[in-house]
N, CA, C and O of each residue as an XYZ file, in Angstrom:
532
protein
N      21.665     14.459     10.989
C      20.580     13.686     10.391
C      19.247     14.301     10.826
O      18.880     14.565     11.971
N      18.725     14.441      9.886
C      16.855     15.153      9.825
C      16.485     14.178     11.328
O      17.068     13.163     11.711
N      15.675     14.681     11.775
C      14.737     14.143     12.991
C      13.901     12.818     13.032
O      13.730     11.848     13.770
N      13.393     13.408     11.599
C      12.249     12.267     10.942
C      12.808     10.996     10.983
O      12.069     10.029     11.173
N      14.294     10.821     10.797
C      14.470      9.178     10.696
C      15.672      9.036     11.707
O      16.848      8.733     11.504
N      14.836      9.426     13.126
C      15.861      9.041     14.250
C      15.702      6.968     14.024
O      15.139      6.170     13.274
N      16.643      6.959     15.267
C      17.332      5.500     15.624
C      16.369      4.506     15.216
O      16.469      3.593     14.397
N      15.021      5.023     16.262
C      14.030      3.726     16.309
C      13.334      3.385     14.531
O      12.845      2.311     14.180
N      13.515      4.874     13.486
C      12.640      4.452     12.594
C      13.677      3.996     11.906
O      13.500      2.780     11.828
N      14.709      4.299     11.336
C      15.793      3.231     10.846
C      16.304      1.947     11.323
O      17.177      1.356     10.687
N      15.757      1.429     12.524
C      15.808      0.404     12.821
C      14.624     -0.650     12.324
O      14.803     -1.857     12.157
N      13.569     -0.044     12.154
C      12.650     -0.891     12.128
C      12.132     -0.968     10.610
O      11.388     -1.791     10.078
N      12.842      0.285     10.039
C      12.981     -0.149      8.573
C      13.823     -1.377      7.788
O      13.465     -2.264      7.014
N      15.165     -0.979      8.390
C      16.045     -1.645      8.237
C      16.095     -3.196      8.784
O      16.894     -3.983      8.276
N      15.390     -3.520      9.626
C      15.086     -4.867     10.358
C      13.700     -4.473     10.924
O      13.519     -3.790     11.932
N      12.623     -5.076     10.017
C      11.678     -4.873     10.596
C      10.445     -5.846     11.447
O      10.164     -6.863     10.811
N      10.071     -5.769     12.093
C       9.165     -6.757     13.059
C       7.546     -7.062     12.530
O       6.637     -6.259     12.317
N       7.580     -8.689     12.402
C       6.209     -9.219     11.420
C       6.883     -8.908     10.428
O       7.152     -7.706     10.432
N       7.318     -9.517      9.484
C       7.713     -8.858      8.135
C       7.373    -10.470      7.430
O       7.837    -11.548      7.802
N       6.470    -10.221      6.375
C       6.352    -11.577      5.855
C       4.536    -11.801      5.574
O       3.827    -10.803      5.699
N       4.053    -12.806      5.294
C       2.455    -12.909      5.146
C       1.792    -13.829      6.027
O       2.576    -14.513      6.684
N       0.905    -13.982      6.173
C       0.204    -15.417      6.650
C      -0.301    -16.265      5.541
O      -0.826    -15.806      4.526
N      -0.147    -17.314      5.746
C      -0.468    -18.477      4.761
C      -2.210    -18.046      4.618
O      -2.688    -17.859      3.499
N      -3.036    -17.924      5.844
C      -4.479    -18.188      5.480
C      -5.095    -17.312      6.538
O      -5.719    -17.724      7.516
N      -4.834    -15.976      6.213
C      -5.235    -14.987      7.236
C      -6.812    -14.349      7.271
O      -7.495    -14.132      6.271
N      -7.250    -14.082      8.813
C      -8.704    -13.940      8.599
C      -8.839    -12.523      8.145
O      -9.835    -12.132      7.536
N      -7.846    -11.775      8.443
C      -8.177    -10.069      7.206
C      -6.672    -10.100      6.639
O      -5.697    -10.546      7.245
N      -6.684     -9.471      5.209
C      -5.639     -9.215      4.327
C      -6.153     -7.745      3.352
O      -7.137     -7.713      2.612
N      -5.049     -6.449      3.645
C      -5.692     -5.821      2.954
C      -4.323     -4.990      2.448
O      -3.385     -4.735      3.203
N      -4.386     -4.591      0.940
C      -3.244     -4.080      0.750
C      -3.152     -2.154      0.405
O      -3.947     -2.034     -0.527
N      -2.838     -1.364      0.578
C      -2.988     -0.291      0.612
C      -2.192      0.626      0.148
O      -1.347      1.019      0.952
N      -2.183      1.213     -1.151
C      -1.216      2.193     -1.166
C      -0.991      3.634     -1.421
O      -2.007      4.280     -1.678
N       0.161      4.277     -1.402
C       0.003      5.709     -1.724
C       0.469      6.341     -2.535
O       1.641      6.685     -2.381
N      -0.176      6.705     -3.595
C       0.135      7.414     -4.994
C       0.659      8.226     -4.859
O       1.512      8.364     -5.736
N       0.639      9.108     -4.019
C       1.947     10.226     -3.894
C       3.409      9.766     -4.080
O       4.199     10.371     -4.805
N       3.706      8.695     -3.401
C       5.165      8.249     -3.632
C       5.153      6.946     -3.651
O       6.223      6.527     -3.211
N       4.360      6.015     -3.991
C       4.333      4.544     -4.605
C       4.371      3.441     -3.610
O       4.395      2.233     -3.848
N       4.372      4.130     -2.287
C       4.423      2.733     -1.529
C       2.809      2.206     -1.171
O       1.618      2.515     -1.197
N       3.964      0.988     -0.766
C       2.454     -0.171     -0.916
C       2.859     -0.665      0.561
O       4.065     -0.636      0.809
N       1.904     -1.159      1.667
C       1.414     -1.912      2.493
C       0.471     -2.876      2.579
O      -0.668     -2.426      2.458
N       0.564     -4.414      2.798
C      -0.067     -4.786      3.100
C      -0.317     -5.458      4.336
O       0.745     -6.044      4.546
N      -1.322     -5.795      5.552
C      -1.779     -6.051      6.146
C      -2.000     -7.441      6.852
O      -2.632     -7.155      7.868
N      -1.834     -8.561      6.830
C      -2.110    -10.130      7.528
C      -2.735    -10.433      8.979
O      -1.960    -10.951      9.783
N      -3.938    -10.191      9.371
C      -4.313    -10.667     10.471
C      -5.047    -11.969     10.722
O      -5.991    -12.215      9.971
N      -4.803    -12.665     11.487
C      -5.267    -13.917     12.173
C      -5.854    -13.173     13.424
O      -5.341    -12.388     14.222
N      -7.286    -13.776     13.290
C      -8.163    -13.084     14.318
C      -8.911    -14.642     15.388
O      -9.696    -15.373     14.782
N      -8.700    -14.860     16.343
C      -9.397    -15.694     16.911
C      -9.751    -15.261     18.044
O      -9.039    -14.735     18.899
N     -11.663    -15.628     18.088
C     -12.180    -15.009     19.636
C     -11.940    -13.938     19.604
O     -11.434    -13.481     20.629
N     -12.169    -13.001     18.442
C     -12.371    -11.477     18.532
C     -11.126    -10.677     18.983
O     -11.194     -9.512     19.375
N      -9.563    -11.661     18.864
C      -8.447    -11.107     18.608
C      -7.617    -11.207     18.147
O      -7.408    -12.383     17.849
N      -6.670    -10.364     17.772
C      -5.797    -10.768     17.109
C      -4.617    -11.576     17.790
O      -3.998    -11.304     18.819
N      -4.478    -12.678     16.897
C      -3.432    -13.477     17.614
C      -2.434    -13.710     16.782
O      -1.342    -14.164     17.124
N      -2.846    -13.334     15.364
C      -1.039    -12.875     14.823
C      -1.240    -12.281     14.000
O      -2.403    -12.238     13.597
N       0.139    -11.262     13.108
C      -0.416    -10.186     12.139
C       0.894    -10.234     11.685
O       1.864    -10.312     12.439
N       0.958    -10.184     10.326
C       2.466     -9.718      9.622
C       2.137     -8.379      8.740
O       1.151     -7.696      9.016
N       2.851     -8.105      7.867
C       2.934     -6.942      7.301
C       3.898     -7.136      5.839
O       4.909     -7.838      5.864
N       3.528     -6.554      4.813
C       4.261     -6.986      3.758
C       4.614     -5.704      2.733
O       3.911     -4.750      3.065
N       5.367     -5.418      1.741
C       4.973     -4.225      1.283
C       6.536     -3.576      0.885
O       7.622     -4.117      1.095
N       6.341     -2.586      0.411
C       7.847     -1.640     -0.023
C       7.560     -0.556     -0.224
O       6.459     -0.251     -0.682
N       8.839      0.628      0.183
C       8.644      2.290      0.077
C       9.424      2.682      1.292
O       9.997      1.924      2.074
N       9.370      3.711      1.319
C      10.137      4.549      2.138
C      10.522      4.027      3.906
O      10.122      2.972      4.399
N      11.282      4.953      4.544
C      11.813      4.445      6.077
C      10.780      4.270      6.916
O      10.665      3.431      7.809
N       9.763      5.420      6.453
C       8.627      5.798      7.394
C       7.512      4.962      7.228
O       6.888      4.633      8.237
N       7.092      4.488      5.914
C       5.955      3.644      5.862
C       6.045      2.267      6.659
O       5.232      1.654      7.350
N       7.566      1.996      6.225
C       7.648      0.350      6.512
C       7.880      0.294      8.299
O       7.724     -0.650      9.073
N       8.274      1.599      8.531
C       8.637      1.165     10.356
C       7.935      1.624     10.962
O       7.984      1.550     12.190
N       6.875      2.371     10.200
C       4.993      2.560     10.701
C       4.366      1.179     10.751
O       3.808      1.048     11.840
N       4.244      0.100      9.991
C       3.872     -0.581      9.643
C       4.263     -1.441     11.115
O       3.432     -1.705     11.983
N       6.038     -1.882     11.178
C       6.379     -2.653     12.064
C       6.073     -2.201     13.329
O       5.739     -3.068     14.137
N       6.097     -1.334     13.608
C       5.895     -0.896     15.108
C       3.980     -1.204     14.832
O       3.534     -1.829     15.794
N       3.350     -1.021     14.212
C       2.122     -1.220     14.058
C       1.736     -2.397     14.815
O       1.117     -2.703     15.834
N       2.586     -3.084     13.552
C       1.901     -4.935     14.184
C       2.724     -5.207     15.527
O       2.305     -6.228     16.072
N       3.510     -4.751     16.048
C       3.842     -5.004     17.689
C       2.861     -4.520     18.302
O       2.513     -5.312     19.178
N       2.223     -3.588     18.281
C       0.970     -3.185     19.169
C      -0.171     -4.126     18.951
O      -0.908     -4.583     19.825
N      -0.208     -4.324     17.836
C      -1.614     -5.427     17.343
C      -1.746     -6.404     18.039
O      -2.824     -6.581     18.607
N      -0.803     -7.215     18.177
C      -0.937     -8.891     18.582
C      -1.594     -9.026     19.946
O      -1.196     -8.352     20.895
N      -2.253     -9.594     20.016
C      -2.838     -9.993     21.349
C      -4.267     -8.854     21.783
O      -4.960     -8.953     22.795
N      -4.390     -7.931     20.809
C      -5.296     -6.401     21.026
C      -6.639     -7.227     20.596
O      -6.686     -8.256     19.921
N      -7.693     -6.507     21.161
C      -8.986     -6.995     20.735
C      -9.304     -6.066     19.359
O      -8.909     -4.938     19.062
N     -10.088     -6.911     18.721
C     -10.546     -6.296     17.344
C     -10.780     -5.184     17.474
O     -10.128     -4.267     16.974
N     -12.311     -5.018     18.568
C     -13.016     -3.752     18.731
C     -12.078     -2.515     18.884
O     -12.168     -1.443     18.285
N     -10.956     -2.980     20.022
C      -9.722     -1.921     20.088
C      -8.656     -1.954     19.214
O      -7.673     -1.241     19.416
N      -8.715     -2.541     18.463
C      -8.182     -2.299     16.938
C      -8.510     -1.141     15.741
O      -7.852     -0.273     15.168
N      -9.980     -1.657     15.694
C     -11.068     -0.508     15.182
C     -10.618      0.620     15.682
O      -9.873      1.056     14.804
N     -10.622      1.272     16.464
C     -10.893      2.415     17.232
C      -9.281      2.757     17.273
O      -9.130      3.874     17.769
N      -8.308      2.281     16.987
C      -6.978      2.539     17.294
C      -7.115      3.754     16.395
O      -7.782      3.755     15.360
N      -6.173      5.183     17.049
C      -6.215      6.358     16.250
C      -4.929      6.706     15.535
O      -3.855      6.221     15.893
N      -5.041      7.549     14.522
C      -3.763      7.866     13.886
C      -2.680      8.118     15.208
O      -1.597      7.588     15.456
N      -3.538      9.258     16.002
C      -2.620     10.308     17.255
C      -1.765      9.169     17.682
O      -0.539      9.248     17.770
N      -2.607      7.888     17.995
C      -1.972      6.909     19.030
C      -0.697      6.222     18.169
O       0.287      5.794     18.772
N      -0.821      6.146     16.493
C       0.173      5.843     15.906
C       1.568      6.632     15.947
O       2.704      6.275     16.258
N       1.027      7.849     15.509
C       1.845      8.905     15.470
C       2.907      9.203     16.684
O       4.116      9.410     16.587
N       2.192      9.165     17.702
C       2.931      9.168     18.906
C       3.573      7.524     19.134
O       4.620      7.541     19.781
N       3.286      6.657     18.868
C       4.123      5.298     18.815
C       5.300      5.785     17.859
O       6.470      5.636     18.212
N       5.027      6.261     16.867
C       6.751      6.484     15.711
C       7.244      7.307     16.773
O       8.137      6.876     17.502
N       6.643      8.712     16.972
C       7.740      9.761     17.707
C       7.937     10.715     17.195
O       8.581     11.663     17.643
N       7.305     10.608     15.949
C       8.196     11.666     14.921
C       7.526     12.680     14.451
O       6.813     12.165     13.590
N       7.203     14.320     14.483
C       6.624     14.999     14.169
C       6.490     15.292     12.661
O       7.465     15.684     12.020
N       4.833     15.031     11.887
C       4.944     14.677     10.773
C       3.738     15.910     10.000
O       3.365     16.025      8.833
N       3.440     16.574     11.065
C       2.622     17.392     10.830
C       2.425     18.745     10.011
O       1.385     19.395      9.911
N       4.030     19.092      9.287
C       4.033     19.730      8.235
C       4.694     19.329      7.427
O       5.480     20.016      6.775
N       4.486     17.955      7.285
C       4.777     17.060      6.051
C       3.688     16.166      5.579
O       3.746     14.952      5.775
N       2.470     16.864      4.824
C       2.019     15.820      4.450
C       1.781     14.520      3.935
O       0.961     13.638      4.187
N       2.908     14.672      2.992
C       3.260     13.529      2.230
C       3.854     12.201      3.017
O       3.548     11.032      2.780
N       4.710     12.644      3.936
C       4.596     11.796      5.028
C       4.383     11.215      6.081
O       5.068     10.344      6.615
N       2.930     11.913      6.593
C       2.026     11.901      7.332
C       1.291     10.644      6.460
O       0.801      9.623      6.942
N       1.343     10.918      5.437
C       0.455      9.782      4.354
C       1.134      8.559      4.455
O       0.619      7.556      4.949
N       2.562      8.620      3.888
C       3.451      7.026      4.459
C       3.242      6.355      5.731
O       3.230      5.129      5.837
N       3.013      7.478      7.071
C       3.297      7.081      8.071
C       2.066      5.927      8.987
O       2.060      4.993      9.788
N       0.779      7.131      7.878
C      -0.480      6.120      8.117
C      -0.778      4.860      7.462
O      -1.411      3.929      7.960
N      -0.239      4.916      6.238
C      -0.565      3.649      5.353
C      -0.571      2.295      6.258
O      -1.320      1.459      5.752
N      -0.021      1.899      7.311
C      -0.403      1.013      7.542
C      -1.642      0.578      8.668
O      -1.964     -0.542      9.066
N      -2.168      1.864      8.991
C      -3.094      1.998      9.548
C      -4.017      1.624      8.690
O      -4.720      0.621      8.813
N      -4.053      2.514      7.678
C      -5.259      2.749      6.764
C      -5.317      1.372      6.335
O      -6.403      0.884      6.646
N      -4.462      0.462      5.664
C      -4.536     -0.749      5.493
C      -5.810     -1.523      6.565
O      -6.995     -1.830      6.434
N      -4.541     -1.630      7.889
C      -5.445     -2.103      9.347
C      -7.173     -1.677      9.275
O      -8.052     -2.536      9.356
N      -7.336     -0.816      9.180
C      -9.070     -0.477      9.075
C      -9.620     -0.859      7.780
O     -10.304     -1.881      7.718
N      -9.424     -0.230      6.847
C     -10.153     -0.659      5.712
C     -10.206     -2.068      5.798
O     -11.227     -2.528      5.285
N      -9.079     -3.280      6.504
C      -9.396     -4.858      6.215
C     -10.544     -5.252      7.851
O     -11.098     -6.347      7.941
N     -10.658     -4.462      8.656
C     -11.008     -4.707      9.648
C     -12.612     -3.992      9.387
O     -13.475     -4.469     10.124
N     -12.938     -3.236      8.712
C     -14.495     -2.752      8.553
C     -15.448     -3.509      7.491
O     -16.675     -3.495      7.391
N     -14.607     -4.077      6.844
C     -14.694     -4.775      5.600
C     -14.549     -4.559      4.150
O     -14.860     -5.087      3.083
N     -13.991     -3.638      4.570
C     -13.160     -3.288      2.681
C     -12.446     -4.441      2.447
O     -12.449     -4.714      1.247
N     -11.502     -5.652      3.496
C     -11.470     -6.639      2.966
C     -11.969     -7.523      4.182
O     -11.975     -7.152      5.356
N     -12.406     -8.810      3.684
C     -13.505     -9.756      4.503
C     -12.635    -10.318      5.974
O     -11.449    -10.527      6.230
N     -13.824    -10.417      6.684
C     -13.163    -10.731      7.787
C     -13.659    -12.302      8.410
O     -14.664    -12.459      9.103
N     -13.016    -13.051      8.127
C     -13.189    -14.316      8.641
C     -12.095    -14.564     10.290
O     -10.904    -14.326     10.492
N     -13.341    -15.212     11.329
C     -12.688    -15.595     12.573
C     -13.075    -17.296     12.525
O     -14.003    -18.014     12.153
N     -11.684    -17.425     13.175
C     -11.388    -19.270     12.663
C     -12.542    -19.732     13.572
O     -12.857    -20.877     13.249
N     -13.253    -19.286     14.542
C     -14.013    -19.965     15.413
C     -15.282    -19.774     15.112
O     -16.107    -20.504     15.662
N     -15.793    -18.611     14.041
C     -17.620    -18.473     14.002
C     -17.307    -18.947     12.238
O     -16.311    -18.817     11.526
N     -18.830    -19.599     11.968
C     -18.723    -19.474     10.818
C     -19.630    -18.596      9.960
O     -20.656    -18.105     10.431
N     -19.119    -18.337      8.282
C     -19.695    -17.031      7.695
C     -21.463    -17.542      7.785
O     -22.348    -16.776      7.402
């Protein structure tokens, strides 16, 4: 079996962690990639400038969706600001998987990043349950 879809990323495809939406989340952003059709979307509940819960929703390949899940395990409990600033490298090295002469799935692998920022800068709005707009 190719490298790319050792144990941990078929696991988390196959059973993946946060999987589902939030009823009334303070960022929601959905993101996808025209190269090969997958879609991610995003659910954060932000209170006091953190995140205190996040799901993930979406369909496509092994790599997008267990980018995604391992994503939102790092999220929960992270401060926004260090949310923002979270880097691909730091993703990349969370999967494991060397993706660097594969573009196309270097692109799956980020989508749920790219989601994560674009809803967190305000490509989609960011409401915290405790300040008001």
């Amino acid at each position: 079996m190719d490298d790319m879809y050792r144990e941990q990323i078929l696991e988390h495809s196959k059973h993946p962690h946060n999987f589902g939406t939030l009823e009334e989340p303070s960022v929601s952003r959905e993101e996808f990639n025209p190269l090969c059709g997958d879609r991610v979307r995003m659910d954060l509940q932000i209170t006091d400038g953190v995140i205190t819960d996040v799901r993930f929703s979406g369909r496509g390949c092994a790599i997008s969706q267990a980018s995604a899940s391992l994503l939102t395990d790092e999220l929960r409990g992270m401060k926004v600001e260090d949310a923002k600033v979270y880097r691909k490298e730091d993703l990349l090295e969370l999967i494991g998987i060397p993706l660097a002469k594969n573009p196309v799935r270097l692109k799956c692998a980020l989508l749920s990043l790219k989601a994560l920022k674009a809803g967190l800068y305000g490509v989609g709005h960011i409401h915290d349950d405790d300040e008001e707009e």
